[in-house]
C-alpha positions as a LaTeX table, in Angstrom:
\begin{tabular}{lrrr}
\hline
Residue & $x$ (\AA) & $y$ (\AA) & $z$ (\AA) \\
\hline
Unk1 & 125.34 & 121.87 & 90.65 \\
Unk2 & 123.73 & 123.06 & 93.74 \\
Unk3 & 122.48 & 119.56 & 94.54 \\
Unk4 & 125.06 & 118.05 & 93.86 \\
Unk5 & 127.22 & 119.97 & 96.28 \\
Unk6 & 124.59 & 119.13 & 99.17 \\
Unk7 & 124.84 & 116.19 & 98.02 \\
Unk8 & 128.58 & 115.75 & 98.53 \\
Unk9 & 128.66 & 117.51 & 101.71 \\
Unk10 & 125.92 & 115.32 & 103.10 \\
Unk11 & 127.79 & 111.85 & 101.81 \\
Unk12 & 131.29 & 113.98 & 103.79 \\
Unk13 & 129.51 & 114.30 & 106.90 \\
Unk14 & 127.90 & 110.68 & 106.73 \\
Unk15 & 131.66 & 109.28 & 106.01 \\
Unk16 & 132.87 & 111.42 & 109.07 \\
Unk17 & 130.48 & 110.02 & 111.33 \\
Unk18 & 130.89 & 106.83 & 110.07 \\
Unk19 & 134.71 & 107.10 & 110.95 \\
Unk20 & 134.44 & 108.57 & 114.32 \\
Unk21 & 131.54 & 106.40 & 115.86 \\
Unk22 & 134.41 & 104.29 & 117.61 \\
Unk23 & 135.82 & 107.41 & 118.92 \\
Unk24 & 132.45 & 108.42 & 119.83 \\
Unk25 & 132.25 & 105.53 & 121.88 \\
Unk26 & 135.23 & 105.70 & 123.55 \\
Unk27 & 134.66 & 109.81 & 124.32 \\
Unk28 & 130.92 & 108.36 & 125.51 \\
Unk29 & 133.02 & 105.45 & 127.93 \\
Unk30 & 135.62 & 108.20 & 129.22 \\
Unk31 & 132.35 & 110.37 & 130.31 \\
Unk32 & 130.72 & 107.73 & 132.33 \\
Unk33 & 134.07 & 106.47 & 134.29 \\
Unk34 & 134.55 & 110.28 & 134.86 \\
Unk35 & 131.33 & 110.76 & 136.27 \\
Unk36 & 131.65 & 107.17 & 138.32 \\
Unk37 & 135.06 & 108.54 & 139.84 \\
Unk38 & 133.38 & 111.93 & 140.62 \\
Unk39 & 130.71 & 110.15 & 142.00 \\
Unk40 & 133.23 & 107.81 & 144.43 \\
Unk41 & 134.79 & 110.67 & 145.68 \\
Unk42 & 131.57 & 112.98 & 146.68 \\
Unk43 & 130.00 & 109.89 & 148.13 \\
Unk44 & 132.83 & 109.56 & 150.73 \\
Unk45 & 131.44 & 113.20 & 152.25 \\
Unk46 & 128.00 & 111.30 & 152.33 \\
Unk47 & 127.97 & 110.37 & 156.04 \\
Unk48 & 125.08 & 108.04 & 157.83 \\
Unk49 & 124.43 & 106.21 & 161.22 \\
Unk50 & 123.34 & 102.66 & 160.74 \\
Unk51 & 121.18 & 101.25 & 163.07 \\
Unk52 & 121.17 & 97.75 & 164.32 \\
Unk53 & 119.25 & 95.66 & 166.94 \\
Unk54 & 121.56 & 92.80 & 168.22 \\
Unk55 & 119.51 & 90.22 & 170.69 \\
Unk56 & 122.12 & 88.84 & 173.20 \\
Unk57 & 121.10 & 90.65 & 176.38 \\
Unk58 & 119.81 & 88.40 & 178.97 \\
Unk59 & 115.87 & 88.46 & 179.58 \\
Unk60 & 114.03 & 91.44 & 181.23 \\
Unk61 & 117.27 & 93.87 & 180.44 \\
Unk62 & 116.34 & 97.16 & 179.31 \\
Unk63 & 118.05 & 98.23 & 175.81 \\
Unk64 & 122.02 & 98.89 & 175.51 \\
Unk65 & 122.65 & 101.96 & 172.94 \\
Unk66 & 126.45 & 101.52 & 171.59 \\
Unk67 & 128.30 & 103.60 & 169.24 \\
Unk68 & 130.38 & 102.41 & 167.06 \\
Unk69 & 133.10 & 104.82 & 165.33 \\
Unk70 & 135.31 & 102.91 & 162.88 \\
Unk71 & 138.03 & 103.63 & 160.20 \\
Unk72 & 137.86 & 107.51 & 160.84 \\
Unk73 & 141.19 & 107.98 & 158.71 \\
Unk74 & 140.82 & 111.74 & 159.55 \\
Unk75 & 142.61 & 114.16 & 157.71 \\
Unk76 & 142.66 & 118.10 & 159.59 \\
Unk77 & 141.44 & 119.31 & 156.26 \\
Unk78 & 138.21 & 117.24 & 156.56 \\
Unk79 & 136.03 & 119.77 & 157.93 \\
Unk80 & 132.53 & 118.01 & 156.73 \\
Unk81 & 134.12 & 114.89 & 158.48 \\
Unk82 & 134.51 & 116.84 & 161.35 \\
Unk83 & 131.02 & 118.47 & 161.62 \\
Unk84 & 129.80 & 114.67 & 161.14 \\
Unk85 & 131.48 & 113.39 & 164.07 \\
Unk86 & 130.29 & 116.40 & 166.54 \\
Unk87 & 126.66 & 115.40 & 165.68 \\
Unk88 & 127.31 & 111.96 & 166.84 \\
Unk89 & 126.33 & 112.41 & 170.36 \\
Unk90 & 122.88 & 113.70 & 169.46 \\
Unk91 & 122.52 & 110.17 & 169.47 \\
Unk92 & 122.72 & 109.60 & 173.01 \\
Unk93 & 124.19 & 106.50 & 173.06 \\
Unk94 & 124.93 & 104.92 & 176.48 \\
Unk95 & 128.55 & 103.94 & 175.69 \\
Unk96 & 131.21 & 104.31 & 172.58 \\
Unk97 & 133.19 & 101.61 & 171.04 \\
Unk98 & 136.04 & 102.50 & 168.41 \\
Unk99 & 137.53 & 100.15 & 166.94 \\
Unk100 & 140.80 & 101.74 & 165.33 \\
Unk101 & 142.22 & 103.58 & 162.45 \\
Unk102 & 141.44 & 106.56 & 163.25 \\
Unk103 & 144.15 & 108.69 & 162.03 \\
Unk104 & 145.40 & 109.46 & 158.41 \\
Unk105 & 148.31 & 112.29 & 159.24 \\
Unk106 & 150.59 & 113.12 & 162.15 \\
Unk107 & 148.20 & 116.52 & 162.45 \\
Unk108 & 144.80 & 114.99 & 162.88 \\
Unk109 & 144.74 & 114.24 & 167.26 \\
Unk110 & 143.77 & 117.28 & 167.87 \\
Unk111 & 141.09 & 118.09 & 165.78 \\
Unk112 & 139.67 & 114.46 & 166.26 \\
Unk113 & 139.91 & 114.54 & 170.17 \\
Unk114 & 137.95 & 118.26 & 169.50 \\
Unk115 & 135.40 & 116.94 & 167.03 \\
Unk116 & 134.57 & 113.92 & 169.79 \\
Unk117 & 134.68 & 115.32 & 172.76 \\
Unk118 & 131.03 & 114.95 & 173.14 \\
Unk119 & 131.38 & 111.28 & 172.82 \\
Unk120 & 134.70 & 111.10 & 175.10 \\
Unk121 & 132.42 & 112.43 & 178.40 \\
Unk122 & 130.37 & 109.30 & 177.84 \\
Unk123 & 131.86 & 105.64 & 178.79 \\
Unk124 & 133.82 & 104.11 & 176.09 \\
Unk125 & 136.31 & 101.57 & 174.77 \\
Unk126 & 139.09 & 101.32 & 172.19 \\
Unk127 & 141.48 & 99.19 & 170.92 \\
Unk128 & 144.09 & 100.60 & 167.38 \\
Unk129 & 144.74 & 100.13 & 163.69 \\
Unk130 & 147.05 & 100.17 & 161.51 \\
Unk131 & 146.22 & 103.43 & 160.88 \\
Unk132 & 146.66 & 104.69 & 164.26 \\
Unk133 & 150.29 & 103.47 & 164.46 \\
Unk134 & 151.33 & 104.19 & 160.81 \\
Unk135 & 150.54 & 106.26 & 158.56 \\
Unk136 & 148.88 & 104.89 & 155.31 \\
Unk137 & 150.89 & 105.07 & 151.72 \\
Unk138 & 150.04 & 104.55 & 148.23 \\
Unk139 & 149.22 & 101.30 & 146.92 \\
Unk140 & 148.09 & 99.17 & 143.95 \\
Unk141 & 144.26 & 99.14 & 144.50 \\
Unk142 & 144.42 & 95.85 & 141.91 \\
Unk143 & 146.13 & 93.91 & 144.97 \\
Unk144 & 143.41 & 93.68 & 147.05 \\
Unk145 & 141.55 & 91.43 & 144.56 \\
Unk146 & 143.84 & 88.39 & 145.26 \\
Unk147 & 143.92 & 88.55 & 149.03 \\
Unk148 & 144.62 & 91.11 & 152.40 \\
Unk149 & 147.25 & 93.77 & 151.98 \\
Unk150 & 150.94 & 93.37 & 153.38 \\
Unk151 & 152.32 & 95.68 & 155.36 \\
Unk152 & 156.07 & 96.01 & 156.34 \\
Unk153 & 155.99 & 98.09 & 159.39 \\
Unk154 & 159.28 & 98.72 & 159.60 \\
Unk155 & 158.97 & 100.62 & 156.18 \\
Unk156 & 156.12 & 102.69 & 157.54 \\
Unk157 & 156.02 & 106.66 & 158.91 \\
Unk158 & 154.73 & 106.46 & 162.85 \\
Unk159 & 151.75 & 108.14 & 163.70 \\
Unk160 & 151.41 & 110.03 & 167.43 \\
Unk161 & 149.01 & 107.09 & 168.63 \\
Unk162 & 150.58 & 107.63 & 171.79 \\
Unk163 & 148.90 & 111.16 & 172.17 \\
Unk164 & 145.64 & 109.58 & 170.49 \\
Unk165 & 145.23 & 107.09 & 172.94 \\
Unk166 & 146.41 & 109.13 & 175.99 \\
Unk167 & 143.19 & 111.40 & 174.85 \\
Unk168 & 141.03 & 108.83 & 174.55 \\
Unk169 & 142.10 & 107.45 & 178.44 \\
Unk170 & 142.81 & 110.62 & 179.71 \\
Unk171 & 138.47 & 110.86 & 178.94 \\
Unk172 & 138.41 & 108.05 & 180.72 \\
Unk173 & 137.88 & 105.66 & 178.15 \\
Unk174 & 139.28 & 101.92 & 178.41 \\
Unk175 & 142.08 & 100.92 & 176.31 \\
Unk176 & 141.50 & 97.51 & 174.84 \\
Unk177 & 144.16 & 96.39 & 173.36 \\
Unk178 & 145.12 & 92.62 & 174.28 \\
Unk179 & 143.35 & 93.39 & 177.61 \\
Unk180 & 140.37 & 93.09 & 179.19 \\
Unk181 & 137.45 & 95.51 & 181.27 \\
Unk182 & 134.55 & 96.24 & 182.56 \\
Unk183 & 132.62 & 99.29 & 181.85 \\
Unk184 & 129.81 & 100.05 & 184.61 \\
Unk185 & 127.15 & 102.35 & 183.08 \\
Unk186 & 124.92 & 104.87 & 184.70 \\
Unk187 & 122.04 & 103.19 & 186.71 \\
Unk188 & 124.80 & 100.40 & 187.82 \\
Unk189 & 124.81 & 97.49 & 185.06 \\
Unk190 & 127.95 & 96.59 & 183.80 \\
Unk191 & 129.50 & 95.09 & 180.42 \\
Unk192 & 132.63 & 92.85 & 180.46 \\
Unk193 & 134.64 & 93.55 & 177.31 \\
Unk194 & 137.95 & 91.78 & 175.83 \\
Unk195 & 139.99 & 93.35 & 173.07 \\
Unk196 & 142.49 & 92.91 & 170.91 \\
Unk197 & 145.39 & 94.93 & 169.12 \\
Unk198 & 145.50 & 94.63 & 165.28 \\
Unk199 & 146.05 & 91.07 & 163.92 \\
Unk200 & 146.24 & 92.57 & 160.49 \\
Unk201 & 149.75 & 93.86 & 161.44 \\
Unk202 & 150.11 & 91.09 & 163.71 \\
Unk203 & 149.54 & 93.51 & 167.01 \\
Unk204 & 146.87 & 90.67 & 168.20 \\
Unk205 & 147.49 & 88.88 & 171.64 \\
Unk206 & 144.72 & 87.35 & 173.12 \\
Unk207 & 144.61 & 88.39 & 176.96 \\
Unk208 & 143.79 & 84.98 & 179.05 \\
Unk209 & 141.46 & 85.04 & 181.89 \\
Unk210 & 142.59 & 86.05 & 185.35 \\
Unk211 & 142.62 & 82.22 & 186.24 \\
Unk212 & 144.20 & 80.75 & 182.92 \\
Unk213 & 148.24 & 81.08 & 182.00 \\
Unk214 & 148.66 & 82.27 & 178.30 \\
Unk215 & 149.91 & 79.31 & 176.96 \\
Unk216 & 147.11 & 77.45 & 177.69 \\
Unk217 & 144.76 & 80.17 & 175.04 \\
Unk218 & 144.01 & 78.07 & 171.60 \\
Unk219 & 146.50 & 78.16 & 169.12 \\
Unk220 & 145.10 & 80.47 & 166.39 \\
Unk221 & 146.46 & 78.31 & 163.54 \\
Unk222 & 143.38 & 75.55 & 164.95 \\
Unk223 & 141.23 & 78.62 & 163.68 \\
Unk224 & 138.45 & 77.13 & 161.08 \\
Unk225 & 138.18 & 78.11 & 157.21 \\
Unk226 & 136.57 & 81.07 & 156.16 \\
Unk227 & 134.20 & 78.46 & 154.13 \\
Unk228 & 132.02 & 77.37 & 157.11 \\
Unk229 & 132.42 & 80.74 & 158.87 \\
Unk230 & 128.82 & 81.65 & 159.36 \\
Unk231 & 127.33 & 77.36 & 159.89 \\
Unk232 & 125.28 & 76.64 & 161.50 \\
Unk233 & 122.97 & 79.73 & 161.86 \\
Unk234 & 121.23 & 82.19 & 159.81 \\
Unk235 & 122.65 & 84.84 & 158.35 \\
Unk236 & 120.93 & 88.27 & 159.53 \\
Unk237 & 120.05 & 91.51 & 157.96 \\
Unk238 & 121.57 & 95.22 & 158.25 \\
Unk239 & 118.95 & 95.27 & 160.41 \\
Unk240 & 118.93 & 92.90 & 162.90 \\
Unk241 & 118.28 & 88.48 & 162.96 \\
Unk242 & 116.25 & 87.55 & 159.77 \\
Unk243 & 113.70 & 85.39 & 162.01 \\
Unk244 & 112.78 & 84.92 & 166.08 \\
Unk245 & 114.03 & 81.07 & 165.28 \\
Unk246 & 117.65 & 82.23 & 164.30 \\
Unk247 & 118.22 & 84.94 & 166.65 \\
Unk248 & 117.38 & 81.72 & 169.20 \\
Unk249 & 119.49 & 79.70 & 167.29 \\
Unk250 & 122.50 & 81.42 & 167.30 \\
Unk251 & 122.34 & 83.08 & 170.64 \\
Unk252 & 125.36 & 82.05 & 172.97 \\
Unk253 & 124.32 & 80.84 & 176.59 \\
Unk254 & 124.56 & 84.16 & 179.11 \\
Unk255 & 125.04 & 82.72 & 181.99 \\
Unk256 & 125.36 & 84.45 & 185.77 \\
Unk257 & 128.09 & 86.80 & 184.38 \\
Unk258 & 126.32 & 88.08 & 181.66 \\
Unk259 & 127.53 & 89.58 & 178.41 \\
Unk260 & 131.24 & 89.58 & 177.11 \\
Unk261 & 131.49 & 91.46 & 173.94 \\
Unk262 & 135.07 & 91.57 & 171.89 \\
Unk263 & 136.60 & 94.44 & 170.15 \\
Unk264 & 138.89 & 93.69 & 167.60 \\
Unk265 & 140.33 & 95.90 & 164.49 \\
Unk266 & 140.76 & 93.60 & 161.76 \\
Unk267 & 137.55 & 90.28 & 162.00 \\
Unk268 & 140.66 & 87.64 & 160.96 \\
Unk269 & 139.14 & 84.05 & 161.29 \\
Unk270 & 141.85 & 83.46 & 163.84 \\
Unk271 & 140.89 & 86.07 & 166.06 \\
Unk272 & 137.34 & 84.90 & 166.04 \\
Unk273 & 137.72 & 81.65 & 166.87 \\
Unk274 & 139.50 & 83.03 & 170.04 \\
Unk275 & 136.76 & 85.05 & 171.14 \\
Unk276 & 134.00 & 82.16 & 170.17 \\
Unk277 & 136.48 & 79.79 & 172.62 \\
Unk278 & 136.52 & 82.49 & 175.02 \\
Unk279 & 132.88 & 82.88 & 175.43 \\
Unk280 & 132.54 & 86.26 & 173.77 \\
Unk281 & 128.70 & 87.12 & 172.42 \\
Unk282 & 129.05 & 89.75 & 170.62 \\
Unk283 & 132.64 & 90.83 & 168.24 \\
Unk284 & 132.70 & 94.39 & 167.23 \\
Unk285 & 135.08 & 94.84 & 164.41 \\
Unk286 & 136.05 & 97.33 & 161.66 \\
Unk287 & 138.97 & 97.45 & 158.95 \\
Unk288 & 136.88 & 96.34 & 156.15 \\
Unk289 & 135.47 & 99.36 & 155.20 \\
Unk290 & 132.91 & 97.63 & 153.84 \\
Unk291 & 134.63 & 96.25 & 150.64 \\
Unk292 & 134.73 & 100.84 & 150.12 \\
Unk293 & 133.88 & 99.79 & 146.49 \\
Unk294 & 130.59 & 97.84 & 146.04 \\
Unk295 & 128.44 & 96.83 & 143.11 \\
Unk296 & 124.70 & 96.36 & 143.70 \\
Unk297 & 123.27 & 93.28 & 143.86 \\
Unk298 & 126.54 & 91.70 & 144.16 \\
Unk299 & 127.89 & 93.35 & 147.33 \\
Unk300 & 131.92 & 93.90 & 148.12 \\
Unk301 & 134.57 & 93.01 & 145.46 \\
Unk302 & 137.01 & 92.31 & 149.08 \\
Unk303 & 137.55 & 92.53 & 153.05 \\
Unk304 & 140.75 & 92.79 & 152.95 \\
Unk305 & 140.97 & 90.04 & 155.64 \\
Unk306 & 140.18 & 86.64 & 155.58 \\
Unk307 & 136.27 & 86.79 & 156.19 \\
Unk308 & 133.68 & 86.12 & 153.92 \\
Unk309 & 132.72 & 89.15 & 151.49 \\
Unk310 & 129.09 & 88.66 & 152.07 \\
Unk311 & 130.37 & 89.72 & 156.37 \\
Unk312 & 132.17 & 92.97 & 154.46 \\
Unk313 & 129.62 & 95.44 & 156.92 \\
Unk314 & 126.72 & 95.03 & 158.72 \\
Unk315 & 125.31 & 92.04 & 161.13 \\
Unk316 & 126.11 & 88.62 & 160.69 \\
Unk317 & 126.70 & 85.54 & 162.76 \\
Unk318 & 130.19 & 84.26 & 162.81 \\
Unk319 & 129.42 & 79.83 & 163.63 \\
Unk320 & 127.00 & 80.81 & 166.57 \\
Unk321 & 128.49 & 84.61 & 168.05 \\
Unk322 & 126.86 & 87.71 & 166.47 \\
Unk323 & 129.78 & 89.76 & 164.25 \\
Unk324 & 129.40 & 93.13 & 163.78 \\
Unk325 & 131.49 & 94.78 & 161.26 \\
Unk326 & 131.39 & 98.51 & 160.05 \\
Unk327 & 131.65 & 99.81 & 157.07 \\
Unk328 & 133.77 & 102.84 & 158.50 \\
Unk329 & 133.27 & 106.25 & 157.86 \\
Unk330 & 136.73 & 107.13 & 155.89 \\
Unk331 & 139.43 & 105.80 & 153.18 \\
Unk332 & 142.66 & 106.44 & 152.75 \\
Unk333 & 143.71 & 109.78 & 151.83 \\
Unk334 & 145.74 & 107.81 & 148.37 \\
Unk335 & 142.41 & 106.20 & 147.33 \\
Unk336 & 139.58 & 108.81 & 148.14 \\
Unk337 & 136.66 & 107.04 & 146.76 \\
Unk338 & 133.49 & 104.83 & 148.15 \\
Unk339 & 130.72 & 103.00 & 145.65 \\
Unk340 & 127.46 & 101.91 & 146.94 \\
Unk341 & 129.40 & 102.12 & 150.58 \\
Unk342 & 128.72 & 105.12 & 152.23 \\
Unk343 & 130.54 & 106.25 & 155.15 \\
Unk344 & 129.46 & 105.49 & 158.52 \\
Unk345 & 128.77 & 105.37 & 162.00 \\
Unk346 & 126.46 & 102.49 & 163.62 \\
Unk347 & 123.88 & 103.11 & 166.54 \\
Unk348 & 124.02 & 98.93 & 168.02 \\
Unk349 & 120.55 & 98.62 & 170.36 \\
Unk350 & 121.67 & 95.92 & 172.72 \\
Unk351 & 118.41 & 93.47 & 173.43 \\
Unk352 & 117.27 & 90.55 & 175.33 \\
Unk353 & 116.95 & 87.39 & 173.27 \\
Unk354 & 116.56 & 83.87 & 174.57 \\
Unk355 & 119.84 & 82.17 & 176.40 \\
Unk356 & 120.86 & 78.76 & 174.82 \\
Unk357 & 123.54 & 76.66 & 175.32 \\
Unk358 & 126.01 & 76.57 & 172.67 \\
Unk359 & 127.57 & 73.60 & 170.98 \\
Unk360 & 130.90 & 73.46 & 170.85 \\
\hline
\end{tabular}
């Protein structure tokens, strides 16, 4: 009888296993995509600095340190954030660039403009995001797979950008929205720079030379598709050109005046083609953050623009201009979570490389 009973309790627990193995599963399936979500969210408190060698200075110039601060979306709260950003200027780079969205509540100038104020003694530039003027709102994270997010302004809460960029000038930084400047760094060399306001919330205006009326700046609807973006050149590493030969290849002629680098929010195809008209050597963008979800070996799922998702972050070569897009160092508050995308800043060394002419 004994058996028996073991017997039967044995064939019971067999029969309940049996039963539950697709609930098993499922429990099994629920653990993992908790522990990816947990995951997501501590990596966006995983801050680095990227650092990337871009050759476009003309020969014999000493090195060009810029910082690049992108797609801060700073909550008060974000103390770890905070502490980040203060470190920054153990960097020492020679000038800062930030290219918008900065802001993620009404209360977060302050404590940004405290956090940075290391950075804001040293010369810098800026030009806004969305996410300067407005602040951001809950959406349907599925959208972004089937093209860039729309954004009704007039729907939207206003953020104090005012006050942010009254900070940021009252520092003495230059505001680059549609405009132009020159910064002069200590020791006497100068950098011209062109900017432009967000085209993703159609803020963009190209600024015209000093000699040239607006109306006679390209037409952005000339601007090419996304398709032959990055022909003829090489594409380039995180790190810097892939070979000597590309880096030569894809190097715009300098000329007497020098470097012109552009500043932009959102890297639109449109926008690019303005500054490769225009000149520009160098475009220093954010907005993408990255693709913020990533899957190795495949790289970002989106840009949220209309660039290529292998240009998502890092160095790449836009037809022949260097592109520089950052991966950003926030999110939104309404989708707290980065994968294989860590937040950043990036240190860009500025260095000589051979000057070609470009064809047009």
């Amino acid at each position: 009888m004994l058996t028996l009973r073991i017997h039967g309790w044995v064939a019971l627990v067999g029969y309940a296993w049996g039963v539950n193995k697709l609930g098993r599963g499922a429990v099994i399936a629920g653990a993992a995509l908790a522990a990816g979500v947990a995951y997501a969210h501590l990596e966006t408190k995983w801050f680095t600095v990227h650092r990337v060698s871009v050759p476009v200075l003309p020969a014999g110039s000493a090195p060009i340190k810029i910082l690049q601060l992108a797609d801060i979306h700073l909550l008060p709260t974000q103390r770890t954030k905070l502490r980040w950003l203060a470190s920054l200027a153990a960097l020492r780079p020679d000038l800062i660039v930030n290219t918008g969205d900065n802001l993620a509540s009404p209360g977060a100038v302050p404590a940004l403009l405290s956090a940075i104020e290391p950075l804001l003694r040293l010369p810098g530039v800026f030009v806004g995001g969305s996410n300067d003027y407005y602040a951001p709102r809950p959406r349907n994270a599925a959208k972004y797979l089937f093209g860039p997010s729309k954004t009704k302004t007039a729907e939207l809460t206003e953020l104090p950008w005012r006050k942010l960029f009254q900070g940021f000038e009252g520092a003495g930084w230059l505001n680059l929205n549609n405009a132009r400047a020159t910064v002069k760094l200590p020791g006497g060399r100068e950098i011209a720079f062109v900017g432009t306001d967000d085209y993703h919330i159609s803020r963009a205006a190209y600024p015209p030379p000093p000699d040239i009326e607006p109306e006679a700046l390209t037409n952005t609807s000339a601007a090419p598709a996304v398709g032959d973006a990055d022909e003829p050149c090489a594409p380039a590493t995180p790190s810097g050109p892939a070979t000597t030969s590309a880096a030569a290849a894809c190097s715009p002629a300098l000329g007497q005046q020098g470097l012109t680098i552009g500043v932009t929010h959102a890297p639109y195809s449109g926008v690019l083609q303005q500054y490769r008209d225009d000149g520009v050597g160098l475009v220093i963008a954010g907005h993408t953050h990255g693709g913020q979800l990533r899957i190795p070996g495949f790289g970002a799922l989106v840009t949220n623009s209309d660039l290529a998702r292998h240009q998502a972050s890092g160095l790449s070569h836009w037809k022949d201009i260097w592109l520089h897009v950052s991966a950003g160092a926030g999110t939104s508050p309404w989708a707290p979570f980065r994968f294989a995308c860590r937040p950043s800043a990036t240190l860009l060394t500025l260095v000589p490389a051979p000057a070609l002419n470009r064809t047009k």
